[in-house]
GUSEBA-433681 format. One record per residue (C-alpha): residue number from 1; z, x, y. Coordinates in nm, 4 decimals. Last residue first. Layout:
! GUSEBA-433681
NODE   num         pz         px         py
NODE   NUM          Z          X          Y
...
***
This chain:
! GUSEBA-433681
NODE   num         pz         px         py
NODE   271    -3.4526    -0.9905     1.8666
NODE   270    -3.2048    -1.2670     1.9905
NODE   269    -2.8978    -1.3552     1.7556
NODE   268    -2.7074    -1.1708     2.0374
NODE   267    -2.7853    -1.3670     2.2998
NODE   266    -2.7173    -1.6503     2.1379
NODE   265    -2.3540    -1.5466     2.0671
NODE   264    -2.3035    -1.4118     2.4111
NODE   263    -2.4080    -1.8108     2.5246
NODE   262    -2.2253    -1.9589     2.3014
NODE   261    -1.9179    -1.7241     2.4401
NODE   260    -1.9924    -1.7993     2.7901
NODE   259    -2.0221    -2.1921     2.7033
NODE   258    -1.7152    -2.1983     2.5109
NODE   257    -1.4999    -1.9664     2.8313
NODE   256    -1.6711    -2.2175     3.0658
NODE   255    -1.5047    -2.5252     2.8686
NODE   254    -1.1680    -2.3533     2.8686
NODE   253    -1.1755    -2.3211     3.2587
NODE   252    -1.2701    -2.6989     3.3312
NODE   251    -0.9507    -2.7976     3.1002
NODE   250    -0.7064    -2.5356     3.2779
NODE   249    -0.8683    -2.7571     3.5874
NODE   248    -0.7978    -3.0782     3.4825
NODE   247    -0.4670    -2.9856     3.3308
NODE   246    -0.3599    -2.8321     3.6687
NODE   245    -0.2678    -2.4877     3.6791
NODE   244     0.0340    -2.2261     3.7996
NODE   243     0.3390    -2.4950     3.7937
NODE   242     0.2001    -2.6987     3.4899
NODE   241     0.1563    -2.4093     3.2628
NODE   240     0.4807    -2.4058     3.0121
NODE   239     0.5086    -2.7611     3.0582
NODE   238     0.1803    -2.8636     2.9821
NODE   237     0.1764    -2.6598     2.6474
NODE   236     0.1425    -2.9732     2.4181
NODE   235    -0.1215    -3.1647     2.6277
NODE   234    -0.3401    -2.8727     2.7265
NODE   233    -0.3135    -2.7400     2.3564
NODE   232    -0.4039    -3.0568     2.2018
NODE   231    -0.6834    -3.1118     2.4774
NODE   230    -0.8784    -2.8093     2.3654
NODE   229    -0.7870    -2.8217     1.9615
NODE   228    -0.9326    -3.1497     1.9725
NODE   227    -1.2325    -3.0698     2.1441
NODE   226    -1.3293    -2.7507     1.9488
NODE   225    -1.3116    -2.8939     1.6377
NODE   224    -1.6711    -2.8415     1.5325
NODE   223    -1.6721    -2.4872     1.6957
NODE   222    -1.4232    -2.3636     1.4867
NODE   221    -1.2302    -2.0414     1.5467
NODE   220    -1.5093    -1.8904     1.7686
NODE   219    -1.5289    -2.2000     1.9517
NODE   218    -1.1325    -2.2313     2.0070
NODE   217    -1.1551    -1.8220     2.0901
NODE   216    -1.3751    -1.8883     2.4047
NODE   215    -1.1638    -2.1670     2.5134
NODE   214    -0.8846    -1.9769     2.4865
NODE   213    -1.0090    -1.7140     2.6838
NODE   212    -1.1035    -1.9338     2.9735
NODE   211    -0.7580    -2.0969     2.9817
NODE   210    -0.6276    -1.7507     3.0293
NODE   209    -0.8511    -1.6346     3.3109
NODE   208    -0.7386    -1.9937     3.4532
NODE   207    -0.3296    -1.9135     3.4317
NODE   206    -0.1047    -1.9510     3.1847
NODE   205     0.1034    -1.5809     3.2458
NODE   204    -0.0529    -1.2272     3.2136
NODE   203    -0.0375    -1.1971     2.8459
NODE   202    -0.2648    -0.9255     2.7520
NODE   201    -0.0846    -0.5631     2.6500
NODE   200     0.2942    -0.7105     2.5942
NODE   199     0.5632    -0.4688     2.7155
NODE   198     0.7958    -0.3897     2.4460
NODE   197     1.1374    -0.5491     2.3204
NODE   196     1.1928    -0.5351     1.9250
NODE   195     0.9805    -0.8201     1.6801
NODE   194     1.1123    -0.9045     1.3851
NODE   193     1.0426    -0.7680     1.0095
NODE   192     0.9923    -0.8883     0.6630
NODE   191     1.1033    -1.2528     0.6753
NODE   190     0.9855    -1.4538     0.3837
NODE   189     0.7877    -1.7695     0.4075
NODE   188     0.4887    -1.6361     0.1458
NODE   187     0.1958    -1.8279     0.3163
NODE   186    -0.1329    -1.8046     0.1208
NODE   185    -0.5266    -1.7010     0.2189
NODE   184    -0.8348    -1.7362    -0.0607
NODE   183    -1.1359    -1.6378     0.0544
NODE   182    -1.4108    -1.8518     0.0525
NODE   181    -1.6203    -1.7510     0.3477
NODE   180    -1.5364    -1.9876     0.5485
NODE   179    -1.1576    -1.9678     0.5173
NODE   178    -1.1546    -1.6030     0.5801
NODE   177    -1.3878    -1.7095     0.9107
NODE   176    -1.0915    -1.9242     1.0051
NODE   175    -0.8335    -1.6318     0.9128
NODE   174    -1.0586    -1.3749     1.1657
NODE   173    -1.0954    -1.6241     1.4057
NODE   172    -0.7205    -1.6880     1.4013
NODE   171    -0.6366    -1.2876     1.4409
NODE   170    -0.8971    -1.2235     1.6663
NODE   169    -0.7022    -1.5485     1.9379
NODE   168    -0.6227    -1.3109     2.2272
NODE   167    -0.7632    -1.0889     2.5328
NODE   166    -1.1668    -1.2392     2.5142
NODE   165    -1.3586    -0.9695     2.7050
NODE   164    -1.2226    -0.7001     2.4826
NODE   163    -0.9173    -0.4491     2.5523
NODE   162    -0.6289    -0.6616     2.3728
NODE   161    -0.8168    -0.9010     2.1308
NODE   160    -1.1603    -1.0683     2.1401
NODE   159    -1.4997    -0.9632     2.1423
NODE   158    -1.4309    -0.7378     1.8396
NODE   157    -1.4617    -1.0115     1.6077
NODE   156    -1.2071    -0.8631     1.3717
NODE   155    -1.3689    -0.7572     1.0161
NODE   154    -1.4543    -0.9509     0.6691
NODE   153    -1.7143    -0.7372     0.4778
NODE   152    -1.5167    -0.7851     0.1336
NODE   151    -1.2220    -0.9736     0.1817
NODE   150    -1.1134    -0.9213    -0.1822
NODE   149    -1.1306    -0.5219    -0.2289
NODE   148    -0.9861    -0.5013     0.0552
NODE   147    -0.6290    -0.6944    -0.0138
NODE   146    -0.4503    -0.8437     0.2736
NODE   145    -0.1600    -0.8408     0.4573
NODE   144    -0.1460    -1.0528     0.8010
NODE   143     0.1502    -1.1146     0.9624
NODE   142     0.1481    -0.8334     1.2164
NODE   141    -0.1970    -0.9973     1.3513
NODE   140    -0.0047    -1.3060     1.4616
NODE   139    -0.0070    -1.6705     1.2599
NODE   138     0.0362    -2.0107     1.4010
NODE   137    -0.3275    -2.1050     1.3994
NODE   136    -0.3276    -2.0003     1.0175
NODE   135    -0.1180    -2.3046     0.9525
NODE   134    -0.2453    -2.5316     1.1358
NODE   133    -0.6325    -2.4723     0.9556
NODE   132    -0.3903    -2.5015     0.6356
NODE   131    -0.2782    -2.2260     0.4558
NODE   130    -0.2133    -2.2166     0.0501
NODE   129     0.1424    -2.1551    -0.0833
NODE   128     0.5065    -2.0419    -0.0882
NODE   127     0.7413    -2.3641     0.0911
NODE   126     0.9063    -2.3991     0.4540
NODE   125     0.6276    -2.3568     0.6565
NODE   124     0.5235    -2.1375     0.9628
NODE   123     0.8362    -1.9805     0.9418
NODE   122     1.1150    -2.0028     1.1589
NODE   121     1.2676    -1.7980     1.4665
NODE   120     0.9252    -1.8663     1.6570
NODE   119     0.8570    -1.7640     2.0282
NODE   118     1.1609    -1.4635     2.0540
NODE   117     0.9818    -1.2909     1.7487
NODE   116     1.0467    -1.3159     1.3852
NODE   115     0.8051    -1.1865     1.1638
NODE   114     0.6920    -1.4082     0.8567
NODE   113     0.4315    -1.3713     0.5754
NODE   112     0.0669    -1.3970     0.5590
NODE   111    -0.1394    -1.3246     0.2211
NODE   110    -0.4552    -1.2671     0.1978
NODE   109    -0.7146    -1.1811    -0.0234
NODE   108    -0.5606    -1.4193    -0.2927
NODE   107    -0.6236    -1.4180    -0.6721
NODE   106    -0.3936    -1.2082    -0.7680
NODE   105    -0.0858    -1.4272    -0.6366
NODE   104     0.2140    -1.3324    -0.7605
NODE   103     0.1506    -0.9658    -0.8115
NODE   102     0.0249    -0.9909    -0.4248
NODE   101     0.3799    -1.1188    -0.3558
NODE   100     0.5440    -0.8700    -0.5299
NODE    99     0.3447    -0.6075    -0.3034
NODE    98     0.4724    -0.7843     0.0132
NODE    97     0.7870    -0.8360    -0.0721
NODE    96     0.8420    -0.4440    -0.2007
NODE    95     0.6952    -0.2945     0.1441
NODE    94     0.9488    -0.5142     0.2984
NODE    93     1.2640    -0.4449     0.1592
NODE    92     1.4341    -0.1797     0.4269
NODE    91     1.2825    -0.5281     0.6823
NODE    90     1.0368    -0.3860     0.9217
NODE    89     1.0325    -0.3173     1.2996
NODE    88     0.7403    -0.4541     1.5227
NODE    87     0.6473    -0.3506     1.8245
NODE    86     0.4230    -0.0938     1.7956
NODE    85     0.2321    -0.3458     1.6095
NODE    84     0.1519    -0.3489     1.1679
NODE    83    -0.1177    -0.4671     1.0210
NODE    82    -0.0743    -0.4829     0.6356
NODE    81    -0.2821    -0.3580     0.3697
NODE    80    -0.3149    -0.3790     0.0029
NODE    79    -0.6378    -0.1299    -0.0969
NODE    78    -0.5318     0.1825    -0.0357
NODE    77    -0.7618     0.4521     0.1641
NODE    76    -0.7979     0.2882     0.4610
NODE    75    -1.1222     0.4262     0.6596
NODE    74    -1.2826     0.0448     0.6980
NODE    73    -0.9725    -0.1301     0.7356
NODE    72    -0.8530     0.1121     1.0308
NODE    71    -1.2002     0.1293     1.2271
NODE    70    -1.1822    -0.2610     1.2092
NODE    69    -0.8131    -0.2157     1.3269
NODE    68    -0.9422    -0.0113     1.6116
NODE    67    -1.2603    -0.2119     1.7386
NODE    66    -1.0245    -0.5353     1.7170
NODE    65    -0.7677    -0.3899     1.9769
NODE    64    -1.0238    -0.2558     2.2146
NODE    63    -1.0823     0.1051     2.2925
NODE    62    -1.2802     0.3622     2.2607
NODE    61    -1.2326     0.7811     2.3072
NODE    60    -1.0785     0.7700     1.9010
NODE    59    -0.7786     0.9581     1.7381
NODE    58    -0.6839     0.9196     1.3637
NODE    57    -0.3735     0.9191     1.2485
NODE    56    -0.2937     0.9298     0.8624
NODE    55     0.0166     0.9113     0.7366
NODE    54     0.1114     1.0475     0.3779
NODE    53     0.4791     0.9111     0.3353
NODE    52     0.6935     1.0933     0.0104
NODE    51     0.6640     1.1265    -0.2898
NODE    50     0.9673     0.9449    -0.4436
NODE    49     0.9334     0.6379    -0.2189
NODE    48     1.2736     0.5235    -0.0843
NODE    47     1.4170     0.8155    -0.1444
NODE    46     1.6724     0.7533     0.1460
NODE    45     1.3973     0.7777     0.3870
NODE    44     1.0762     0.9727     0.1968
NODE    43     0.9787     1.2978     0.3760
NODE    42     0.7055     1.3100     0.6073
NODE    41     0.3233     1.3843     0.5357
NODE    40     0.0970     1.4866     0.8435
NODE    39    -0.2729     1.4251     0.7899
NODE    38    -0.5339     1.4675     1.1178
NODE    37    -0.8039     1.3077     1.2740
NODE    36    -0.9523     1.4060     1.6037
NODE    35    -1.1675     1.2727     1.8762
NODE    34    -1.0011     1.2469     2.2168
NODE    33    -0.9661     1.0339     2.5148
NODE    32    -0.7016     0.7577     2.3520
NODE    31    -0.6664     0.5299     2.1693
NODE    30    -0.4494     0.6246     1.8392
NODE    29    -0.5386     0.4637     1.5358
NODE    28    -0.2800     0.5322     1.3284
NODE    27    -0.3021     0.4761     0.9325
NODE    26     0.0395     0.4583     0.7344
NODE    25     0.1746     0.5538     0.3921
NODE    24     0.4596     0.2585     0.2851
NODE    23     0.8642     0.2696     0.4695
NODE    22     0.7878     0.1957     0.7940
NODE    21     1.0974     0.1300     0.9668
NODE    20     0.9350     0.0784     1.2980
NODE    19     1.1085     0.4023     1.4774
NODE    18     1.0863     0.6282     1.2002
NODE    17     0.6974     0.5433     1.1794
NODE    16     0.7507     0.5932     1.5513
NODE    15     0.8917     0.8666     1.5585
NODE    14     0.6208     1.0589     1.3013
NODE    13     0.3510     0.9063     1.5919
NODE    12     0.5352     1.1685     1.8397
NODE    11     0.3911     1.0337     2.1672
NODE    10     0.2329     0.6312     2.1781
NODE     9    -0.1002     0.7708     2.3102
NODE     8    -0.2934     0.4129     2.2849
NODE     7    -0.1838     0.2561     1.9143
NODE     6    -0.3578     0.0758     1.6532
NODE     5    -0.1621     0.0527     1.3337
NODE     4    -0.1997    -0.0340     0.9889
NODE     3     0.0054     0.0396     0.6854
NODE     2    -0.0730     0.1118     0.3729
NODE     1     0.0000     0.0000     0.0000
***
């Protein structure tokens, strides 16, 4: 099993593996303005693992969030795989949940489990098994283990996540696509890390560059429900944005993030 991690210059990456309780081999992606790779092995915590941590970290001039963890899953040299934040700080157990799980369930090529973060001290659902559309709209990137020899081609849209056009929503897309393509995704409720303080990279409060965004990311996530989701977000999430926009106009904005996005779609399709 691996973990990993995109990162832009985050100092001693052996600290942070310290830091996060990472307790499987790990792959950095490090943003940054250089082009390196390197291997540094550290010694097992508490003999966790008898041989030891092999992390990876490999240095790139690009960024974008997406662009990095596709470069991750593609150079990964296990195949179970979990994405991890800078951020996040594992359960001493974790690495074992997440492999018994996969035991469990050999035919999925996902599984998602629980983090708890200051926006959800619960998990998604109650009970182990499959994921609705509502369920994988409830899920962040550090959630998401999955098995590479079962997703196949499957990446991040790399128009959206921290450093694209589109700052949020690749980790739904990428479940909804999942879904579309067959593969199978389940819920295992059990808590292997939380959240610690950091600065977030994206959120810049509800206002109409946000509404765009989501827009953009309800039509990548499914275009055919694209109304619904819209006005069940403006409805349920009024009074988190009602003193910075009006419904009408967070409305308006989502519309012209779908339209933008069809239209970077199209253009793409084009010879």
């Amino acid at each position: 099993m691996q973990t990993l991690m995109s990162v832009m210059e985050p100092g001693d990456p052996m600290e942070l593996i310290e830091k996060l309780n990472i307790r499987t081999d790990a792959l950095i992606v490090n943003q940054c303005e250089r082009n390196s790779e390197r291997l540094e092995r550290r010694e097992a915590p508490s003999g966790d693992l008898k041989s030891g941590q092999h992390i990876r970290i490999i240095e790139r001039d690009e960024r974008g969030l997406s662009k990095s963890r596709n470069l991750a899953l593609n150079m990964a040299s296990d195949d179970i795989c979990i994405f991890c934040d800078n951020d996040v700080r594992y359960e001493d157990d974790a690495a074992e949940v997440i492999e018994e799980a996969f035991l469990r369930h050999p035919e999925a090529g996902i599984i998602c489990f629980f983090i708890e973060r200051p926006e959800r001290h619960t998990p998604v659902k109650k009970r182990e098994g499959a994921m609705s559309k509502k369920d994988m709209m409830r899920i962040f990137s550090p959630e998401i283990a999955l098995r590479r020899s079962a997703i196949g081609d499957l990446r991040f849209d790399e128009d959206f996540g921290a450093g694209a056009r589109y700052r949020m929503g690749e980790e739904n897309i990428f479940l909804f696509e999942a879904a579309r393509r067959g593969i199978s995704r389940v819920y295992v409720p059990h808590k292997i890390a939380e959240t610690i303080p950091n600065e977030t990279s994206w959120f810049t409060g509800y206002d109409r560059d946000f509404f765009h965004n989501r827009g953009a990311g309800y039509e990548a996530m499914d275009p055919g429900m694209w109304y619904p989701l819209a006005w069940q977000f403006i409805v349920r999430k009024k009074s988190l944005y009602k003193e910075t926009i009006s419904s009408s106009e967070a409305y308006r904005a989502m519309k012209e993030g779908r339209k933008e996005y069809r239209d970077r779609i199209a253009n793409k399709d084009q010879p």
